[in-house]
N, C-alpha and C positions, 0 to 999 in steps of 0.2 A: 245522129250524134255528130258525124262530119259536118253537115252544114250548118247546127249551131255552131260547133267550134269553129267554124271557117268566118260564121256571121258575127259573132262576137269577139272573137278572139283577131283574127283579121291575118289563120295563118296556122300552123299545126305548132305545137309548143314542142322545145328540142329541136334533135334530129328525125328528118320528116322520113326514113325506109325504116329505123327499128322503133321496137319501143310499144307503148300500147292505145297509143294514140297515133300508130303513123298510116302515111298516105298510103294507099290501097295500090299495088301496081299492075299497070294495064295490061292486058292479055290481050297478044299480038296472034296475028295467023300461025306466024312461024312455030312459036311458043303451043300452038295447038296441032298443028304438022308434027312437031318432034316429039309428044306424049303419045298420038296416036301410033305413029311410026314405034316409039319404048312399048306401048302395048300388044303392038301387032307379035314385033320379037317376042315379047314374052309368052305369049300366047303358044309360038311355034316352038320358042324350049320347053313351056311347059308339057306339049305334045309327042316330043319324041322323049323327053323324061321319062315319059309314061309307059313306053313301050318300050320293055324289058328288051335288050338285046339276045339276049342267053336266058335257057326256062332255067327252073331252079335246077332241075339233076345237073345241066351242064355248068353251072354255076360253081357247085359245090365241088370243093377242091382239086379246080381245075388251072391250079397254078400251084400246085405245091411241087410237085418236081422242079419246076426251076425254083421256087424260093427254097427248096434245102438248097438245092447246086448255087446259088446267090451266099447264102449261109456259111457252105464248106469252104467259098472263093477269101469272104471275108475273115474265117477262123486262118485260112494258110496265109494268106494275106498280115494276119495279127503277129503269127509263131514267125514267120517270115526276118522281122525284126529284134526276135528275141535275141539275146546274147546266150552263147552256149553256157552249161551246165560246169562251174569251178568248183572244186574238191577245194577241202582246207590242206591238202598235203601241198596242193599249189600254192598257197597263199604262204607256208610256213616253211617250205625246201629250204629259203637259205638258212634258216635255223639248224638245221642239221646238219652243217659243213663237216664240223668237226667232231660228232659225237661218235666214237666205236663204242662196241662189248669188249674191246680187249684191255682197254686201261684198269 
């Protein structure tokens, strides 16, 4: 299909990297060094992925102590900021200046 369009046409129609007719790009050493090399790495994560650090009993809720105490840090942390607790007697004293029982 390239060398008729190359023998006919006298050239790739468009732009020649995208598209569905375009020029094929050449595969360097380099370009096959650095797939190997991405292979090789994946290869060795996939390896210790695989080997569980911790069996499952020690797995199993072996950080919940610190995540309540992370928990409680963050709840004191919240009230920390709270504004204290106002009665409506506060909001309404000056109302009451002047009012007795004896009038």
């Amino acid at each position: 299909m390239f060398l008729t369009l190359s023998l006919l046409r006298k050239g790739i129609p468009g732009k020649q990297w995208i598209g569905k007719y375009r020029r094929p790009r050449q595969i360097t050493w380099q370009m096959k060094c650095n797939t190997l090399k991405n292979l090789e790495r994946e290869a060795e994560n996939e390896y210790w992925i695989s080997r569980p650090y911790m069996t499952r009993e020690q797995e199993h809720s072996h950080a919940a102590e610190r995540r309540a105490q992370a928990w409680l840090k963050i709840k004191e942390n919240k009230f920390l900021n709270f504004p204290q607790h106002k009665h409506m007697t506060d909001h309404l004293s000056h109302l009451r200046v002047t009012k007795t029982w004896s009038s």
